[in-house]
C-alpha positions in Angstrom: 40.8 39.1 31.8 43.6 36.6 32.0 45.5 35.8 28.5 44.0 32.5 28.4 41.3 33.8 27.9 42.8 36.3 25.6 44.3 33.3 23.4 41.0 31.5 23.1 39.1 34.6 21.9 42.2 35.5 19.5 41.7 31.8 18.0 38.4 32.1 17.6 38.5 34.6 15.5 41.3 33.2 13.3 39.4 30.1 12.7 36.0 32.4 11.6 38.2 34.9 9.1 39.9 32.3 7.6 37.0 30.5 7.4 35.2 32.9 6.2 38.0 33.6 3.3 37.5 30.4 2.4 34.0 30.6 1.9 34.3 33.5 -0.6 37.6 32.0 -2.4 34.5 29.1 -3.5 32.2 32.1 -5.5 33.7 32.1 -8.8 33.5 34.5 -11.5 33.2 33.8 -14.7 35.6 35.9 -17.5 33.5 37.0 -20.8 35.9 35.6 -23.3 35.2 32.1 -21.1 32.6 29.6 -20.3 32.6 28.0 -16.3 31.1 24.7 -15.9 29.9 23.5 -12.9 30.4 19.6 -12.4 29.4 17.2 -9.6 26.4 17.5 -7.5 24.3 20.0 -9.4 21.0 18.9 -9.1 18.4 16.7 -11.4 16.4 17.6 -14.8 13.0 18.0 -16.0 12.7 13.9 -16.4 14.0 13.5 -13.3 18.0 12.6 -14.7 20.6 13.5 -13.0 22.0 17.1 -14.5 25.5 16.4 -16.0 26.8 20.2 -15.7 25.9 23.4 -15.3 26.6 26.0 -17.9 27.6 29.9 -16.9 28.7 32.4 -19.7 29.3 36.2 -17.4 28.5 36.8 -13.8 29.4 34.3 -11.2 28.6 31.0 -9.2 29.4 29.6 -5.6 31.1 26.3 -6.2 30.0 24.0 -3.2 33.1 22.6 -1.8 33.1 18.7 -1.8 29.9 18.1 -3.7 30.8 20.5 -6.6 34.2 21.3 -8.7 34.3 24.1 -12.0 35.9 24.5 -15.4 36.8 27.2 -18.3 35.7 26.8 -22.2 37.6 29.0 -24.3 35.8 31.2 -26.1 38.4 32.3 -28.9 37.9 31.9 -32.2 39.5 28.8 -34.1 40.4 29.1 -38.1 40.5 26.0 -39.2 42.1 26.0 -43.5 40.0 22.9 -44.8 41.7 22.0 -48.8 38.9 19.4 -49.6 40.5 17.6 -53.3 39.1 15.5 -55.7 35.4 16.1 -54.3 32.8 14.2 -56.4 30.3 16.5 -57.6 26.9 15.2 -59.5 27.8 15.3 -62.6 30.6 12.7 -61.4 33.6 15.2 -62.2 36.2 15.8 -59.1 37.0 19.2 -58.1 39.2 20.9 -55.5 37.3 23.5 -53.1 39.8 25.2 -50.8 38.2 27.4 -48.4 39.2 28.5 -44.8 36.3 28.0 -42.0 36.1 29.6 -38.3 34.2 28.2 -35.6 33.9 28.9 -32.0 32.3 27.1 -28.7 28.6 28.7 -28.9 26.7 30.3 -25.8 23.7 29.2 -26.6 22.3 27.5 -23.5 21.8 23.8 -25.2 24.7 23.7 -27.5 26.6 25.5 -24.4 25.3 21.9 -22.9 26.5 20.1 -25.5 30.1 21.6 -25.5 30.0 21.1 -21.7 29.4 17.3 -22.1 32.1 17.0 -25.4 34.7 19.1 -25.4 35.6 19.7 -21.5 39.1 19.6 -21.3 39.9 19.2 -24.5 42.9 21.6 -26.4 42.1 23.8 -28.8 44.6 21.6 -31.2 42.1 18.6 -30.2 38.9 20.6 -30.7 40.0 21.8 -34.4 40.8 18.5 -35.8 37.7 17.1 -34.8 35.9 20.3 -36.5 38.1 19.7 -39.5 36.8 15.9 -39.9 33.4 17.2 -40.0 33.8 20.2 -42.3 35.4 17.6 -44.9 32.4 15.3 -44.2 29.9 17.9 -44.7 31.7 19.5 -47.8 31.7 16.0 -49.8 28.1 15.5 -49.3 26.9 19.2 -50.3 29.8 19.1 -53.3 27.5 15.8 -54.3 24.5 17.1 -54.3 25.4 20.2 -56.6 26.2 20.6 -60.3 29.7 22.2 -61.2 28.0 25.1 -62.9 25.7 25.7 -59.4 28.5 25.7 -57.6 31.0 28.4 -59.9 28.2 30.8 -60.9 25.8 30.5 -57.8 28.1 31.2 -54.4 25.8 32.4 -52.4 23.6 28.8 -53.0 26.7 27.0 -52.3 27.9 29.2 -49.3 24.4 28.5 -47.8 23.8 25.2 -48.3 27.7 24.9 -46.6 26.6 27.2 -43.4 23.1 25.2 -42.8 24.4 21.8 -42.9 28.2 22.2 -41.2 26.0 24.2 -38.0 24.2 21.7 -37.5 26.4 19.5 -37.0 28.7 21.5 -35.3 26.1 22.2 -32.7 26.1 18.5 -31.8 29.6 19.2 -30.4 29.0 22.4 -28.9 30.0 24.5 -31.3 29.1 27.4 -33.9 29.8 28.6 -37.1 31.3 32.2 -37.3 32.5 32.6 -41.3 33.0 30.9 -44.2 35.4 32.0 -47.1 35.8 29.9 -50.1 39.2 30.9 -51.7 38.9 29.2 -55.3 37.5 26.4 -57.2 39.2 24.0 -59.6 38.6 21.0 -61.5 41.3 18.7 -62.7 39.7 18.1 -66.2 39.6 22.2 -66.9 35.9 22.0 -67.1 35.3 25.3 -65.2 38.0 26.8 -67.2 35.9 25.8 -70.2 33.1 27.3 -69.0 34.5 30.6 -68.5 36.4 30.6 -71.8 32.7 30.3 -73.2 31.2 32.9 -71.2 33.9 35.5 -72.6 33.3 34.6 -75.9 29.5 34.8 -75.9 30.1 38.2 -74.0 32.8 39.5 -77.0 30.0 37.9 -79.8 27.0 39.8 -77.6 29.6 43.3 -78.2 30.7 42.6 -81.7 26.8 41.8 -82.8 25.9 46.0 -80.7 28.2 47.3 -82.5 27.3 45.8 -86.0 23.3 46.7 -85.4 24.6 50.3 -84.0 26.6 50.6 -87.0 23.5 49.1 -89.4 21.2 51.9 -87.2 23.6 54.7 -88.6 23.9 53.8 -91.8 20.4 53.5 -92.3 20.0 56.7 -91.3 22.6 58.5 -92.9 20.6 56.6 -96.0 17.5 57.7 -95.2 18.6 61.3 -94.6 20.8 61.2 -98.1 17.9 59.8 -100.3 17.5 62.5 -102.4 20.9 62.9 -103.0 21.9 59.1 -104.0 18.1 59.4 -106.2 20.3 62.2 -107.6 23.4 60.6 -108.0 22.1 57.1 -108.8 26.2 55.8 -109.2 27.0 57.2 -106.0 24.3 55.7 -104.3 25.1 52.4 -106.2 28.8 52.7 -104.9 27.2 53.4 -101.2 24.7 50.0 -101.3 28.3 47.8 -102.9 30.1 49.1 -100.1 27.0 48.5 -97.5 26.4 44.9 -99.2 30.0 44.0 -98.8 30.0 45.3 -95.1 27.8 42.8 -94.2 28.8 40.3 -95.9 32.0 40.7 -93.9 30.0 40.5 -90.9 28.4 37.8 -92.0 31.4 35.5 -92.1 32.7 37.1 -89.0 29.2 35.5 -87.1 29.7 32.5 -89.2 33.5 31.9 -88.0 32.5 32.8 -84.4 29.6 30.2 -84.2 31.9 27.7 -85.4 34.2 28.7 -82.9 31.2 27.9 -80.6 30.5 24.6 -81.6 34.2 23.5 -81.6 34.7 25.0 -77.7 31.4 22.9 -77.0 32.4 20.0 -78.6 35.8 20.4 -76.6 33.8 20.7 -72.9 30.9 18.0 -74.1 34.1 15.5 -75.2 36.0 16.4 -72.0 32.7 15.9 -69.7 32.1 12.4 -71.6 35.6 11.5 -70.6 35.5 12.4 -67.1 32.2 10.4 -66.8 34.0 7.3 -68.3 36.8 8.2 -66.1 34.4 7.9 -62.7 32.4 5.1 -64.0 35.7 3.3 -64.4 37.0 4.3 -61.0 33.7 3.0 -59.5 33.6 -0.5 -61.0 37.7 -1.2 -59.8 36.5 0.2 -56.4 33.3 -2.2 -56.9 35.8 -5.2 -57.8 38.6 -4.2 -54.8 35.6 -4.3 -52.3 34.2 -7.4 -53.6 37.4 -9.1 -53.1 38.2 -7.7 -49.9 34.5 -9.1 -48.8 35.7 -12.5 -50.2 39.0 -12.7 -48.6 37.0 -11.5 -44.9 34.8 -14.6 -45.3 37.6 -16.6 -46.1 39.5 -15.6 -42.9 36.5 -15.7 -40.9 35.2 -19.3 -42.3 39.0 -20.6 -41.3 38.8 -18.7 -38.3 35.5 -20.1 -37.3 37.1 -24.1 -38.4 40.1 -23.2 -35.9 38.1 -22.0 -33.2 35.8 -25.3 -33.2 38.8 -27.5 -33.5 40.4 -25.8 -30.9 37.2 -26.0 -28.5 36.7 -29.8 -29.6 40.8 -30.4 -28.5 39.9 -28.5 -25.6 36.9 -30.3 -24.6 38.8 -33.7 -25.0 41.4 -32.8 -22.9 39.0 -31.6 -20.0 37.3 -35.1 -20.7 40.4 -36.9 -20.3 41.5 -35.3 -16.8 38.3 -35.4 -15.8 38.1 -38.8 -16.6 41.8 -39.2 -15.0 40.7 -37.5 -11.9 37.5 -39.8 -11.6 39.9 -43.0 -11.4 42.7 -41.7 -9.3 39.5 -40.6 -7.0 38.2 -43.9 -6.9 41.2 -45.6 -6.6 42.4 -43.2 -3.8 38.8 -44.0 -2.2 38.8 -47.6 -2.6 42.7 -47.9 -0.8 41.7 -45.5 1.6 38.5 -47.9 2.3 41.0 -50.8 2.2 43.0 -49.0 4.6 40.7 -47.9 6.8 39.3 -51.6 7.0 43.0 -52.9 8.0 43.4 -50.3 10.8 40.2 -51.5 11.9 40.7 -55.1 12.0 44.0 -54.4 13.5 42.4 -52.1 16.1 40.2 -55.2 16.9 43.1 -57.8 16.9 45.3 -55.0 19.4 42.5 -54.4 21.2 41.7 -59.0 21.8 45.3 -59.4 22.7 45.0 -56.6 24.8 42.3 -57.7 26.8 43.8 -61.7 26.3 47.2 -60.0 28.1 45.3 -58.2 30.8 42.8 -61.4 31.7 45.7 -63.8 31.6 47.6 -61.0 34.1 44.5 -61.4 36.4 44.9 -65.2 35.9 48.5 -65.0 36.9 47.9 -62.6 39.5 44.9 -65.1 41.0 47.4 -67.9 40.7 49.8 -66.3 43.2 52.0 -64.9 40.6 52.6 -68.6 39.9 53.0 -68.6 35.3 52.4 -72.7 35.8 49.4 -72.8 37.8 48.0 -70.3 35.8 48.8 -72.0 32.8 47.3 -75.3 34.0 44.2 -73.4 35.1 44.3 -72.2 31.1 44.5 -75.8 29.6 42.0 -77.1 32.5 39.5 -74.7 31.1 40.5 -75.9 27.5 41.0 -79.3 27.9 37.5 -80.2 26.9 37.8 -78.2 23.8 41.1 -79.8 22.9 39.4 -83.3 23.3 36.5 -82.2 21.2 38.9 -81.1 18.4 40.4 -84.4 18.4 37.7 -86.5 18.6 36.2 -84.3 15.5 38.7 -84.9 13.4 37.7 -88.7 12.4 34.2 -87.9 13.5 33.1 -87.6 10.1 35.1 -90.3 8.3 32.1 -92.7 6.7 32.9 -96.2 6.9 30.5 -98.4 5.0 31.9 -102.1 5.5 34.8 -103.1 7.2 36.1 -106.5 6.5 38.6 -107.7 9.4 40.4 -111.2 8.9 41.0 -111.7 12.9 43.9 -113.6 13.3 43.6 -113.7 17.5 45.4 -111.5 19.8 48.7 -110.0 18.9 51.5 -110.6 21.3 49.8 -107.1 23.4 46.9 -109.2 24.2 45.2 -107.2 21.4 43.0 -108.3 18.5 43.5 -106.6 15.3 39.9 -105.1 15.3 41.2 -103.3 18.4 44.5 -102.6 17.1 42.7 -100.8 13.8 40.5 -98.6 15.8 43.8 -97.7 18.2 45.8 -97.0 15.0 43.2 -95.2 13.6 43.1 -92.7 16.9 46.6 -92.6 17.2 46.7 -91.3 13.6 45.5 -87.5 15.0 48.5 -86.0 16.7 48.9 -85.9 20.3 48.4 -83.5 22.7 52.1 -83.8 24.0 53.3 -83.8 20.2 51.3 -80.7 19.3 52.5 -78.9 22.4 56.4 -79.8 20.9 55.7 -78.3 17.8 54.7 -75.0 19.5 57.7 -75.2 21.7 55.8 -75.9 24.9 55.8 -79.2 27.1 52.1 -80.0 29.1 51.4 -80.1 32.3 52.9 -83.0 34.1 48.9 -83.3 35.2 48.1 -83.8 31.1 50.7 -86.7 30.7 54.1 -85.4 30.6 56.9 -87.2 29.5 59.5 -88.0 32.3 63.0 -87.6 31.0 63.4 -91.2 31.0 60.6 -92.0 28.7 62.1 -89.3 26.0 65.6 -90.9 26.0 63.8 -94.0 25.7 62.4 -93.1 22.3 65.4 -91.0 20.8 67.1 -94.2 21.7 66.0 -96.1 18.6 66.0 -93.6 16.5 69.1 -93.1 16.7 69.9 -96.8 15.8 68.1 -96.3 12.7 70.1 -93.4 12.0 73.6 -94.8 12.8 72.4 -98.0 10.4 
């Protein structure tokens, strides 16, 4: 075997160990003081939902790489000191409860769910303070719905009714309730201390009235057993009954003093109850007035609001009505000079394109004359010429004459009448061809009547005359 061959099997097996290694670095186990969720891909629920996590408390789980990932819940304990003050209690007085709770992430398979879905990467700091808030929520409504005396004489009620409701809400979290330890409670108006002033006092009276009937037993017996004597010594008996007499009479006023003791402590604790009552009911009508005009001053803001946010849209609108507006004319003016434009280039196109085809037939012309401008040009007016005549016959064509009178004298020293001469002036009255050609700069054809050089110093000849006079 050749060490290629060698190499290939040598990486082969490299690839399957560490492969392998990798497969079983993905089984996770789970420590006992910790919860491991499962995330990702984990499968669906009973409805057919998609399952959010997977809880495992001990033992162990392969984590699927790609499709799956894993986390730890603490497990330890958190001892959270709640000091609820000025609690409301139903008799409307406020007392302070200050107690110390300690909860913990539960491993009970829904509320393990629960924690899973709430508190997953949250800090322990994070996951106390939101216990705290509702401890102090929980505490305030129980504290309401519990008289004062319920509270300080019946713990075990209170501690109950504390543990039912704060579970249940702490299982909405994810978490469970481990102990609750209520250090003291106090009221600002000395109400409970009232209350246990009285309870001594009615347990010294229940002492003081044993020992008075005790006393009473004894000497009713010591009576009974020294009848005949005090029969036989009537004085000392009499002195014995005084002494009895007065012994109760001392008692007597003792009892008396005490029950007026009594009725002044409860006068005290009805007085101070009465107070506190007034006290609350005052409180609750300036919270009353503070929340009415807090309601007042929101509808304000919010009716101005509302006004502002209309006049706003209504500007707003305008403005898109203006450059809409705006943009409408510039579009229809920009159409209407583009139309005018395009109409121009048209007409120009046409006028380029006539003297371009006027150029190239007069070239052929040209060409057809012999390359001869002249003969072409006469060939030009010969094809014109009856045009031209036509144009200047049409020019008195239309001229209506109804009567003409002519006083005919003879014939003028031309051999003309003046009948003749009229209709001659009146011809003579449209230009000439020769004149019309002058004006463009052009002299006809000498086949069209052109002037001989003679003939046009012949005419410039007077008018100078009439210049120079």
């Amino acid at each position: 075997m050749n060490s290629g061959a060698i190499f290939l099997i040598s990486a082969v097996i490299l690839v399957i160990v560490s492969f392998l290694a990798w497969v079983c670095s993905r089984y996770k186990k789970c420590p006992s003081d910790k919860i491991m969720v499962v995330y990702g891909s984990i499968g669906k629920n009973k409805d057919g939902t998609n399952r959010s996590a997977k809880c495992i408390h001990g033992g162990a789980e392969f984590v699927i790489p790609v499709f799956q990932s894993y986390a730890f819940l603490d497990l330890t304990p958190i001892s959270i000191q709640v000091d609820l003050k000025n609690a409301l209690s139903r008799q409307n007085i406020r007392i302070d409860v200050p107690s110390r709770f300690t909860v913990g992430i539960s491993t009970e398979p829904g509320v393990m769910q629960n924690a899973a879905e709430r508190l997953l990467g949250l800090q322990l700091s994070e996951i106390q303070e939101l216990s705290k808030d509702i401890i102090f929520g929980q505490l305030r409504l129980i504290i309401a719905t519990m008289d004062i005396e319920e509270i300080n004489t019946d713990r075990d009620k209170f501690l109950a009714a504390v543990s039912s409701n704060v579970e249940t809400e702490l299982k909405k979290i994810g978490l469970r309730l481990i102990n609750v330890n209520v250090t003291d409670i106090s009221d600002e108006s000395g109400y409970i201390a009232a209350l246990g002033k009285e309870a001594a006092a009615k347990a010294i009276n229940d002492a003081k009235k044993s020992v008075a009937e005790q006393e009473r037993d004894g000497s009713i017996g010591e009576a009974n057993a020294h009848m005949e004597q005090r029969i036989k010594v009537s004085e000392a008996d009499s002195v014995a009954i005084q002494g009895e007499n007065e012994a109760r009479m001392k008692i007597a006023m003792s009892e008396a003093a005490l029950k007026e003791k009594e009725a002044e402590a409860l006068k005290i604790a009805t007085t101070a109850e009465k107070i506190q009552a007034a006290k609350a009911l005052e409180e609750s009508y300036a919270a009353e007035q503070a929340a009415e005009e807090a309601r007042s001053a929101r509808e304000k803001a919010t009716l101005e609001a509302d006004i502002i946010v209309r006049t706003e849209a209504k500007k707003r609108q305008m403005e898109l009505e203006a450059e809409a507006e705006a943009e409408q004319i510039r579009r229809k003016a920009q159409g209407e000079a583009d139309a005018i434009y395009a109409k121009m280039e048209a007409e120009a196109r046409g006028m380029e394109e006539i003297l371009k085809k006027q150029a190239a037939g007069f070239a052929e012309i040209v060409k057809s004359a012999g390359g001869d401008a002249e003969a072409a040009l006469k060939l030009l007016i010969a094809d014109k010429l009856e045009e031209l005549m036509r144009v200047q016959v049409d020019a008195i064509k239309n001229i209506k004459i109804d009567k003409v009178t002519v006083w005919d004298n003879g014939q003028n020293g031309d051999g003309k009448n003046a009948t003749a001469g009229f209709l001659s002036g009146m011809m003579q009255s449209v230009p000439p061809l020769q004149d019309v050609f002058a004006l463009a700069g052009m002299q006809l054809p000498e086949i069209l009547g052109k002037k001989t050089p003679e003939a046009i110093a012949a005419e410039a000849l007077p008018q100078a005359d009439a210049v120079t006079e």
